[in-house]
Residue, then its C-alpha position, 0 to 999 in steps of 0.5 A: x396796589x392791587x392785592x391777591x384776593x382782588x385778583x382772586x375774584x376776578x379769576x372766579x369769573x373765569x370759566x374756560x379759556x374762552x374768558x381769559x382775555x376779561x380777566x387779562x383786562x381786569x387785572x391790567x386795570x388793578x396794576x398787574x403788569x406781568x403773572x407767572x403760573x406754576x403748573x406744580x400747583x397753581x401758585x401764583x406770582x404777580x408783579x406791579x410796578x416799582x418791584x412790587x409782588x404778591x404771591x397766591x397759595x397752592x390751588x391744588x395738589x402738587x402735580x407731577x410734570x413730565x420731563x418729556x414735552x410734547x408740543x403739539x398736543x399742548x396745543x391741541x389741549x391750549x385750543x381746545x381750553x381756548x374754545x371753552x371745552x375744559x376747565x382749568x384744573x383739566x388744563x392744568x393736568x393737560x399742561x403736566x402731561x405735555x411738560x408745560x412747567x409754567x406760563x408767564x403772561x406779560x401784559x405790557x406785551x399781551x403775550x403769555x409765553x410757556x415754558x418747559x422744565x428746562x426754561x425753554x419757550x415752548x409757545x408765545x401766544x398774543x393775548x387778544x384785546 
């Protein structure tokens, strides 16, 4: 099974949104079928086969997220991420800001899906192949 330190370098190779669907790719390869990301920090939770899980450290300090979502600017922020404009710490923060608690990404179903505080679907995206 794949380890978090594989993951890890294949996630240095990561510069922008832009470069997300190699690393989707690469990780699917290693036997990762789904991810869960919390904005809090950037801790990581992956999951393999046969109830397999690892779990990455805190990337940053801890994040405040707001309570209050705004979807629409999400979005403006997810495109602007998507095109290459902003690193992943800026996406980060931008996520924080709009009320995005969390994204999961199901690579049986290519999609990540955010989420707000409350749990609830804010965005399903199709990850492109």
């Amino acid at each position: 099974m794949f380890t978090v330190e594989q993951i890890e370098q294949a996630h240095e190779k990561v510069k922008s949104g832009a470069d997300f669907p190699k690393y989707i790719r690469e990780i699917k390869e290693m036997g990762v079928i789904a991810f869960e990301t919390w904005v809090v920090d950037s801790h990581t939770n992956y999951f393999g086969n046969d109830n397999y899980q690892s779990s990455s450290k805190s990337q940053y300090e801890e994040l405040s997220i707001s309570g209050h979502t705004n979807r629409d600017a999400f979005i403006q922020y997810l495109k602007i991420h998507q095109k290459g404009e902003t690193d992943y710490f800026t996406f980060c923060m931008h996520c924080a800001e709009t009320g995005i608690e969390k994204w999961i990404v199901d690579l049986e179903r290519m999609t990540c899906t955010y989420f707000d505080k409350a749990g609830n679907e804010i965005l399903v995206e199709k990850i492109p192949s």
